[in-house]
N, C-alpha and C positions, 0 to 999 in steps of 0.2 A: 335209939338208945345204944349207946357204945356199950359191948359185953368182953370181956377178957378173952380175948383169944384162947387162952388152953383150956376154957369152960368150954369154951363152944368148936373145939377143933373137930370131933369126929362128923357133927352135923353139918358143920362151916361145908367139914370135904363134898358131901354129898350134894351141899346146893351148890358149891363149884363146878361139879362135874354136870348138874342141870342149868348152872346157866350157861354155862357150854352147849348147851343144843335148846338154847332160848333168845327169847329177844333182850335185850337193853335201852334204855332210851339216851344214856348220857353220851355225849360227844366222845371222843374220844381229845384227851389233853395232848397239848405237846408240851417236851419238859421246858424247864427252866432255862433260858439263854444267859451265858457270860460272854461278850464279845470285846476282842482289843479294842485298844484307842492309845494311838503315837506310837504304834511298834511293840506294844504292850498289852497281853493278858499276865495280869496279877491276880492270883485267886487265890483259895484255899477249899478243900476236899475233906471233909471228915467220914471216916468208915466209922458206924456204929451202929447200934443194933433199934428198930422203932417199929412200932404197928403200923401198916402200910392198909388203906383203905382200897382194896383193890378189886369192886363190887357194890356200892352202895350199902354199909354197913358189913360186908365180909370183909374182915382182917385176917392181914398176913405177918405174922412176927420174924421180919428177918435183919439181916444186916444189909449196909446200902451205903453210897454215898450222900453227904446230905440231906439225910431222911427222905431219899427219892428212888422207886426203881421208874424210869432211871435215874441216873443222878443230871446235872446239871447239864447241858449242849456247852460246849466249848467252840467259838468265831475266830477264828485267826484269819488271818490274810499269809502268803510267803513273806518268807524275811522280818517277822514277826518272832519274838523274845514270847515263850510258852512257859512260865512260873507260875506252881504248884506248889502252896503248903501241906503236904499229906499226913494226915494224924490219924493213927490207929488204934480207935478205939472199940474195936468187934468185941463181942463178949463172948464168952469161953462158954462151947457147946454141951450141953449134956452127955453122961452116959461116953467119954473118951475109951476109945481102947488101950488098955494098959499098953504103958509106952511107945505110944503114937507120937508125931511129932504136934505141937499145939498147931492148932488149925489157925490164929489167928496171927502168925507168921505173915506178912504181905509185903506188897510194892506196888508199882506203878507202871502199865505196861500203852501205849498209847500205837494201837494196833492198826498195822498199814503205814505208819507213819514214817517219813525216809529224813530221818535226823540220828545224830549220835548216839551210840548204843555204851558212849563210857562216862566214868563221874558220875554227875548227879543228870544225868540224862536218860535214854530211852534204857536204863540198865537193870536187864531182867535177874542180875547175880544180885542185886542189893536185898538185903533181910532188915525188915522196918518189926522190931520186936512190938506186943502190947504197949501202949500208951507213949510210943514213940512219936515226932513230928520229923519228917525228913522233907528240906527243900529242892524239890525239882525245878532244873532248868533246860528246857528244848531252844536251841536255837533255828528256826523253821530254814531251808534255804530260800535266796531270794527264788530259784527258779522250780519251788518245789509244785507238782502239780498240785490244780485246785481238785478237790475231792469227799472221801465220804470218810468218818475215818473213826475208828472208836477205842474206849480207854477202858480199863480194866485191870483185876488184881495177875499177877503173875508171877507168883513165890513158889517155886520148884517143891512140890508136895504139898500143897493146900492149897490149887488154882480152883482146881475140880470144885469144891466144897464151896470156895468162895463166891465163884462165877454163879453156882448154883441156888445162891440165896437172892442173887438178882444183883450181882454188883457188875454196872454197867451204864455206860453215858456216850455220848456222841461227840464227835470231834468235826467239825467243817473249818476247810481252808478255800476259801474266795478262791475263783478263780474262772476261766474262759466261759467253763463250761453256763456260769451263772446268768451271761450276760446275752445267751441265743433269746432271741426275744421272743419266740415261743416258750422256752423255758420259763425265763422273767418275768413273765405272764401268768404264772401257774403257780396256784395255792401250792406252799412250799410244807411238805410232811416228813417227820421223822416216827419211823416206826423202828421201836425197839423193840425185837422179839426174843421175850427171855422165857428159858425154861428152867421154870420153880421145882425143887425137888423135896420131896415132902415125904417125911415119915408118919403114915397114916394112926399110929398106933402112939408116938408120943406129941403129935403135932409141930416137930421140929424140922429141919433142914438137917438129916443124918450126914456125920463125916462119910461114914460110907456109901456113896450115893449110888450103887448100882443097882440097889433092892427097892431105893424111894420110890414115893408115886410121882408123874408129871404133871405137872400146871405148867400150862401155857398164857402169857401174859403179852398184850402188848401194849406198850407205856406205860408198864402197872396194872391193866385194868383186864379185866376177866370178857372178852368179845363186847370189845369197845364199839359203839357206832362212828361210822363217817358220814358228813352230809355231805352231798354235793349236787347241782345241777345240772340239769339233761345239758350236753355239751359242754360242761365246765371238762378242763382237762388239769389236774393236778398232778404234782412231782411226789412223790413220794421216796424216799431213801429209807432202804427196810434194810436191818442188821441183824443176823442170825447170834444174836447173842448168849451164845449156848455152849455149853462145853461136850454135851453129847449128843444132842439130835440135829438129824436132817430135816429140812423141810422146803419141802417140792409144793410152790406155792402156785395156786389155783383162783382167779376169781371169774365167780359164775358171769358167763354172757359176755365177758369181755379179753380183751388182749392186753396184755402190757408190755408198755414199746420202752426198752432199755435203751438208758442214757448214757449207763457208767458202770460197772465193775470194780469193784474194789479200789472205789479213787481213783481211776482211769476213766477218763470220755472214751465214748464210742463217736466215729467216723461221723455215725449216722444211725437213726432208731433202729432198733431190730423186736419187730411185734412177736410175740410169743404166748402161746395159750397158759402155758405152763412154766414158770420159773425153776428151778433147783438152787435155793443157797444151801452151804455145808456150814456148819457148825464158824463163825469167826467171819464168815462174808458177807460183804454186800452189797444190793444190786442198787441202782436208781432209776426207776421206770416212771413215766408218763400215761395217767391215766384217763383216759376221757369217759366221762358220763353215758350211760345212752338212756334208755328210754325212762322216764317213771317209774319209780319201783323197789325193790329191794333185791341185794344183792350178797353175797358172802365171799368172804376171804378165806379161802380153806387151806388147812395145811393136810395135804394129801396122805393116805395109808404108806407107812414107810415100815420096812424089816433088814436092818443091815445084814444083809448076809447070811441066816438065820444064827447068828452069833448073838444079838439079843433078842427081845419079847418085840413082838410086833406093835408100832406105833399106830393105832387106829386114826381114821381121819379126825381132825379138831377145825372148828369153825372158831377163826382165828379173829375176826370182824366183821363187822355187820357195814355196807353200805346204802346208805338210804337215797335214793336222789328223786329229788321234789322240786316245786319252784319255777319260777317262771325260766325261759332256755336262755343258755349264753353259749354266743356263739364263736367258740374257740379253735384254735388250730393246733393242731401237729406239727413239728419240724420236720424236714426233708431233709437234712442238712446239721452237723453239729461242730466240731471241731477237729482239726489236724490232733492224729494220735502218735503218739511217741512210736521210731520206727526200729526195727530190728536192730537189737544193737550191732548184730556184723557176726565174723566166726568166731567161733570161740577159740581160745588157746588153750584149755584144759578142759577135758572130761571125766567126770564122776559120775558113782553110780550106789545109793543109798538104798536100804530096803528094811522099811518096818515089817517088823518080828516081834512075836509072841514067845518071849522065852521060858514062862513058866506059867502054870497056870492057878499053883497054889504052895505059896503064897501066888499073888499075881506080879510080874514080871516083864518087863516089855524094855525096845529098845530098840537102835537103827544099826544095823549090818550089826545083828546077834547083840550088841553091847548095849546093857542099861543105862544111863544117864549117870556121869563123874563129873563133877565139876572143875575138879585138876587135867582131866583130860580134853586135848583137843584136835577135833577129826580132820579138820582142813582148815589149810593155807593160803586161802586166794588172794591172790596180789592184788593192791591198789589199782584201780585205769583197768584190769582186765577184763575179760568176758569166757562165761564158761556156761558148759554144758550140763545140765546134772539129767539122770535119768532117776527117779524113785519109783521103787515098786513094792507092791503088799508080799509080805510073808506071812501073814497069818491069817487069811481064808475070809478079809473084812474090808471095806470102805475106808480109808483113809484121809482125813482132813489133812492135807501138807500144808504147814506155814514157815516164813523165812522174815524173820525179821529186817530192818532196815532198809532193805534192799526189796523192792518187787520183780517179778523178774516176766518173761513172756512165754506161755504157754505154744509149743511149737507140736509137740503130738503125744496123742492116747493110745496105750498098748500098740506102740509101735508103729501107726498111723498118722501122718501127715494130718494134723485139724487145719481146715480150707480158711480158716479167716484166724492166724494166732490172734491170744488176747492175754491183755498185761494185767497180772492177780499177785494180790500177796498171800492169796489159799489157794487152794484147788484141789481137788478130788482125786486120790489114788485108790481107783477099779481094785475092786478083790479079785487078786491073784490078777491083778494089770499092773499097769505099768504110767506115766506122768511122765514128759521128756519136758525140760525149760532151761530158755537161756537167761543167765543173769549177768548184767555189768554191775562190777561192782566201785560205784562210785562214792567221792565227796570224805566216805568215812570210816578211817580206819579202826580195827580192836576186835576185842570180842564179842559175838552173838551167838544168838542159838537160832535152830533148826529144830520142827521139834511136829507130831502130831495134836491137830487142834480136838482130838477127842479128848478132855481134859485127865480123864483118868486115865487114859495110857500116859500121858505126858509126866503124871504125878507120880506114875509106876513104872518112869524109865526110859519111855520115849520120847528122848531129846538128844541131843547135843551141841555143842560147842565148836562155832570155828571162828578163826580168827585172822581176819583182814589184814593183810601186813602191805608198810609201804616201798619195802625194798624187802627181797628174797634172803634170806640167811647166808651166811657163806655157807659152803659145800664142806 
């Protein structure tokens, strides 16, 4: 029997947080696929608010794309025309703080992706008011890599709030990586891992999310099961779809061998007991079966910094594997990766800061987030250097729109194998060194921390790609 969610919200909480350390039977869904056809995804996206079944009878009342967390998988190939009807229909939160700005303020951010950041493109400045419809256009390049890639709200002051209701969907672009036939072989999984933010007391999604409770969800579903068989080996592509938590991903008894990085192939698998995504990345690993049994996907105890409350461990899915053995292989071998773009002609040096604590405050080299202002100029065709480092005693998610760039060292340290990310982790009170070439496209973007509430309270800015230097 369906019961209204705000009857049943304080007890819903409590059997959430037990079926978190219980079993499930139901599979675990993968979303809904939209794929091109003749150089064309034509779609349409509505945000709006619905009861999300997210437990067999527990409901979640939030906002979503398409009445889905997540919302739809989007199939592109490169050189592929990406068209978005976006209509914003969220509904207005309870309980606003006098003179806040409305939360249901939004846009269209398609994250990791290296297409044009102006017009009605990858453009994080555009403001799509209530019951607005704006049409998006991505023109993919022909030689964009194939990868993992994901889409989300990103409207300068209500990302936090939005991201944390579960608004979130997958983007794949065909490519090299799809066709290693170990790969091709392999049950193909999208795990979306969003973190629900819940006000325990009115059973809402609070604008101020830093007091909510967490719910941890993947594909919508409360420690979803996976099947799979002693030696089946499957892909998985997992999305840290979150605006504030880490999670240092764990499964019992076995290793997962990374394919890919943040829409970047790797050379060749690299087995690892233990994953790390940060808040906006994502990995794609190779999983093989072993013996009979049950297994779990944990997301491991995390405490940034002692800056917030300690994340205790959460069993994030359940893997069951039964049935008779198939007998699969591993790759040895994956594909040529994108190589150092060369030396840089400029260097910069950015550093997230805590500038106030109350109100809260945040911003990169001391400065809040202005939209009239802008911090850098990097020339078209060039390559530069940037160093980011924490100023406020925390972990930092670094993200960089448009452009992905190559991780070259940590707190000052040479890393022995770089690797190409459009996030990456700036060490409290360390430091992130990366080169970026900045191709294809010119204009403005941001630069910004993937913790979403620093970003909402400051921590971003603006530069802007130019295709010849100013006069002097």
């Amino acid at each position: 029997m369906r019961l209204h969610y705000a009857f049943l919200f304080v007890p819903m909480f409590a059997v959430a947080c037990t079926k978190q350390a219980g079993p499930l039977l139901d599979d675990m869904p993968n979303p809904a696929v939209r794929q091109s056809a003749n150089g064309v995804l034509a779609t349409s996206l509505t945000m709006s608010n619905k009861s999300h079944d997210i437990d067999s009878g527990l409901y979640l009342q939030s906002a979503s794309y398409d009445g889905g967390i997540p919302g739809p998988t989007l199939i592109v190939n490169p050189g592929d025309s990406l068209q978005i009807a976006l209509t914003n229909n969220i509904d207005l939160p309870p309980n606003l703080p006098v003179g806040s700005m409305d939360p249901r303020l939004s846009n269209l951010h398609c994250h990791g992706m290296h297409v044009s950041p102006l017009g009605n493109s990858d453009n994080p400045l555009i403001s799509m008011a209530p019951g607005a419809t704006y049409n998006y256009t991505m023109q993919i390049p022909t030689n964009h890599t194939g990868g993992f890639f994901w889409y989300h709200p990103h409207h300068h002051g209500t990302v936090a709030w939005q991201i944390a209701n579960g608004m979130q969907g997958a983007i794949i672009v065909r490519g090299a990586l799809d066709l290693v036939p170990e790969v091709a072989a392999a049950r193909d999984r999208i795990l979306m891992i969003a973190n629900i933010k819940l006000d325990p007391i009115t059973g809402t999604v609070p604008v101020m999310t830093e007091t909510a409770v967490d719910l941890f969800l993947v594909n919508g579903k409360v420690r979803p099961t996976i099947h799979m068989r002693p030696g089946e080996v499957q892909r998985w592509r997992m999305c840290a779809a979150s605006g504030s938590r880490y999670f240092p991903l764990a499964l019992d008894s076995h290793n997962l061998h990374q394919i890919a990085l943040d829409g970047s192939p790797l050379a060749a698998p690299q087995s690892v007991s233990e994953l790390m995504l940060i808040p906006g990345q994502r990995a794609e690993v190779l999983v093989q079966a072993g013996a009979v049994g049950t297994y779990l996907l944990r997301k491991k105890p995390f405490q940034n910094a002692n800056m917030e409350p300690a994340i205790p461990e959460v069993v994030l899915a359940e893997i069951v594997v039964s049935g008779a053995p198939l007998n699969m292989a591993l790759p040895t071998t994956l594909v040529p990766v994108n190589p150092d773009p060369g030396a840089p002609v400029a260097l910069r040096n950015w550093s997230f800061d805590a500038i106030s604590a109350m109100p809260p405050v945040f911003g990169i080299n001391m400065l809040p987030f202005d939209p009239t202002r802008i911090d850098a100029t990097p020339l078209l065709g060039s390559i530069e250097e940037w160093t980011i480092q924490d100023g406020s005693g925390m972990h930092h998610p670094f993200h960089l729109h448009t452009n992905s760039f190559l991780v070259t060292a940590i707190n000052g340290l040479p890393v022995a194998m770089p690797v190409w990310r459009d996030t990456v982790n700036v060490p409290a009170y360390g430091s992130v060194t990366v080169k970026i070439a900045f191709e294809d496209f010119p204009g403005p973007t941001v630069l910004h921390c993937h913790l979403l509430e620093h970003e909402d309270f400051g921590m971003m800015t603006i530069i802007d790609t130019l295709v010849t230097l100013p006069p002097k």
